[in-house]
C-alpha positions in Angstrom: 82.1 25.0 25.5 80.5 23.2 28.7 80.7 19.6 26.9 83.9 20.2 26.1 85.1 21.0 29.4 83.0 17.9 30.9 84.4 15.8 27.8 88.3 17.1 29.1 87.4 16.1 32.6 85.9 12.8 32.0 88.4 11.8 29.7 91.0 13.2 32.5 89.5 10.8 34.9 88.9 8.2 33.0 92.5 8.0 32.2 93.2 8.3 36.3 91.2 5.1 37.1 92.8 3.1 34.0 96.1 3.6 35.1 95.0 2.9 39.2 92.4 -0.1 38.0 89.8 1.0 39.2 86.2 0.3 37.6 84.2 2.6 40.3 82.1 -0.6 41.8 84.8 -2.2 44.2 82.7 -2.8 47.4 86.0 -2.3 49.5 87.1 0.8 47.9 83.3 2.2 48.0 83.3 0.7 52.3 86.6 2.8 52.6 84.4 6.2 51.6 81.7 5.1 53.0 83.1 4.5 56.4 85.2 8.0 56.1 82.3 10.3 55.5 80.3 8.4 57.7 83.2 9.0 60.7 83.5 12.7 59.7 86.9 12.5 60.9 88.4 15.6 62.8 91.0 18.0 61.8 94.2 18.9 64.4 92.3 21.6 67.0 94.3 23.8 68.7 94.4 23.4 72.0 93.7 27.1 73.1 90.0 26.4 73.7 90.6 22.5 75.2 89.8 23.8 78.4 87.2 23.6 81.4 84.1 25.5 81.8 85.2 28.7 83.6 88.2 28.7 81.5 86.3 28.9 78.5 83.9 31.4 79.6 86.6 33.9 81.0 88.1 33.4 77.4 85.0 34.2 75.8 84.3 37.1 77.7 88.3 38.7 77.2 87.5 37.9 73.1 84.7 39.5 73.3 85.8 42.5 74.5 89.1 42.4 72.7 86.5 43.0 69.5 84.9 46.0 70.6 81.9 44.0 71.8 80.8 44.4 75.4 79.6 41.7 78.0 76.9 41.8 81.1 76.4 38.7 83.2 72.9 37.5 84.1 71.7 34.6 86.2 68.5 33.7 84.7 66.5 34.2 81.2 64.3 36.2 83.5 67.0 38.9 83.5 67.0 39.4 79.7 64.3 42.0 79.6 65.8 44.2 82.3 69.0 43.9 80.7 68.3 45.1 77.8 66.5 47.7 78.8 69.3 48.9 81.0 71.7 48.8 78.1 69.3 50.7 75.3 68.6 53.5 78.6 72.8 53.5 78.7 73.5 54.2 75.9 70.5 56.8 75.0 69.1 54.7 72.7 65.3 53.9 72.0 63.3 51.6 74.5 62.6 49.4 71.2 63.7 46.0 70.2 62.5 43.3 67.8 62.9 39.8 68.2 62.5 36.3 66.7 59.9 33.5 67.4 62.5 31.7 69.8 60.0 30.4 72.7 63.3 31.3 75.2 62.1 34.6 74.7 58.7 34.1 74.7 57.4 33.6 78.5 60.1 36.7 79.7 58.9 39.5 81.8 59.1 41.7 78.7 55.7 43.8 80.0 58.2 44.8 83.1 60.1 47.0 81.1 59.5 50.1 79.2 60.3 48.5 75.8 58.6 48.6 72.8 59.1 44.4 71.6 58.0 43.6 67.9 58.4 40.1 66.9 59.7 38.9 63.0 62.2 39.4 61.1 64.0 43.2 60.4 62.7 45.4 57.4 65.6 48.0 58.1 63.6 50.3 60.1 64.7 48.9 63.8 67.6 50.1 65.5 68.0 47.8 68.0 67.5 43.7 68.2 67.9 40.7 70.6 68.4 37.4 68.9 69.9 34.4 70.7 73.4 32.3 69.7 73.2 28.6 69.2 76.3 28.7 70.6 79.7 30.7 71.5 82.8 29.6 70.4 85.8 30.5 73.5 89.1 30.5 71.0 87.6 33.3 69.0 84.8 34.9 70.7 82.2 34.2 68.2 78.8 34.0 68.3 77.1 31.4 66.3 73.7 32.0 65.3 71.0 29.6 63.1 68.8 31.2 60.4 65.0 30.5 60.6 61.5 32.2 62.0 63.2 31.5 65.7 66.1 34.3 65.0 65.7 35.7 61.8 69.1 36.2 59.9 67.7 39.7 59.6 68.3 40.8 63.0 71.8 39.8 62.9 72.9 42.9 59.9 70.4 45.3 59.4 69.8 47.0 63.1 72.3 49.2 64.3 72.5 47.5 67.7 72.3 43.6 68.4 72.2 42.2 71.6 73.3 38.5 71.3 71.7 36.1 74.6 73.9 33.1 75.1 73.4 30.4 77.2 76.4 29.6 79.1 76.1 25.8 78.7 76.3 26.5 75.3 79.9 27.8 75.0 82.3 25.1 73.0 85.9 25.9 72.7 86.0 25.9 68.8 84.6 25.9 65.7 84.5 21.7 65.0 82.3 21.4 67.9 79.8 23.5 66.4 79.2 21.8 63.5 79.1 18.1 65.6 76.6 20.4 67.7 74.6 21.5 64.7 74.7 18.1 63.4 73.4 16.3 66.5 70.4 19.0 66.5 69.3 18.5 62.7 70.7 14.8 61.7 73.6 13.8 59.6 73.2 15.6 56.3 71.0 18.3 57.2 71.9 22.0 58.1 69.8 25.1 58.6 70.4 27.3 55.5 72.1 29.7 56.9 75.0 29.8 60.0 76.2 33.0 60.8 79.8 32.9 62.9 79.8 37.0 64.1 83.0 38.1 65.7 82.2 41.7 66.9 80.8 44.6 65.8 80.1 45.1 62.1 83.7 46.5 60.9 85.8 47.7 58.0 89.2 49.5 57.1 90.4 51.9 54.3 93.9 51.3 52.6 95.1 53.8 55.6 93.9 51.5 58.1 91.3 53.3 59.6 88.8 51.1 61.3 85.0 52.2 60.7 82.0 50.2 63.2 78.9 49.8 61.3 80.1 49.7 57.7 78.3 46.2 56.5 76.1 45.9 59.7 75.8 46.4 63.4 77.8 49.2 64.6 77.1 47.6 68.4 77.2 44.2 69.6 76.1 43.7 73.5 76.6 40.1 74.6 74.1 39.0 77.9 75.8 35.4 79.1 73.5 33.4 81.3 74.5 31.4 83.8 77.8 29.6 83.8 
């Protein structure tokens, strides 16, 4: 059955380039790809996120919050570890968080806080986790976070409570930039295997509508912006 559907297609094509000419080994038609995939042309963008720096961030913060996800403000990285802490004590959770091998995290005051820090990825046994976001995207509120040993994709589903860090410089104001961002970082062709793109809490809603938190992952999503 497979060689006959690859037969069907082949002879489907085949028939295409007869009727258009073409052999397959035209150096101007072959430039013409070339030069498009090359250019990675962009799509229209809508102009909601074309905006300057504070603009994007208040936007950011207002989508945020208009996702059931809440926002504190920090100046410095050196602010993480009290942060956190004061969120977990808030909300009478544990004093316990696990985090990735991201070296932003590593030289932090952690040992100024009460809390428990493990480092790796999630087993399903922590409650509550701190990765940090590649980037944030302004138009939509999202978070965009790379897979790897620096924020495990683990710690973005299976703890109850994610705190997200972003670094104010890197908000964009939509989702093309992201990928020109995460193409820059790796090189043309290349990509982390896996790019998360979390809008809120974890969430999910019966044929009556009713919206449950938590349902495929976190049931709390805490977003600490620095700088900006």
């Amino acid at each position: 059955m497979t060689t006959s559907r690859t037969t069907s297609r082949d002879s489907i094509f085949s028939s295409i380039r007869r009727s258009l000419g073409v052999r397959g080994d035209e150096r101007i038609r072959q430039g013409i790809v070339a030069e498009r995939l090359e250019r990675a042309p962009k799509g229209v963008i809508p102009a909601r996120g074309q905006i300057d720096q504070a603009g994007r961030l208040a936007l950011m913060i207002e989508k945020l919050e208009g996702v059931q996800a809440s926002v504190a403000r920090l100046a410095g990285y050196d602010e993480v570890p009290a942060a956190i802490a004061d969120y977990l004590r808030a909300n009478n959770l544990p004093a316990t968080i696990r985090r990735g091998e991201d070296p932003r995290f590593g030289g932090l005051p952690w040992e100024e806080t009460a809390l428990e820090v493990s480092i790796g990825r999630s087993q399903g046994q922590d409650l509550n986790a701190v990765s940090h976001a590649e980037a944030g995207i302004a138009e939509t509120g999202t978070l965009v976070l790379l897979s790897g040993s620096e924020n495990p994709t683990t710690l973005n589903f299976l703890p109850d409570n994610h705190i997200v860090v972003l670094n104010a410089a890197d908000l964009v104001g939509d989702l093309e930039q992201v990928w020109a961002r995460v193409r820059k970082r790796y090189g043309k062709g290349e990509m982390p295997r896996t790019l998360n793109c979390i809008t809120g809490p974890s969430r999910s809603g019966d044929i009556e509508q009713t919206i449950l938190l938590g349902a495929h992952g976190p049931r709390r999503l805490h977003v600490l912006v620095v700088g900006g």
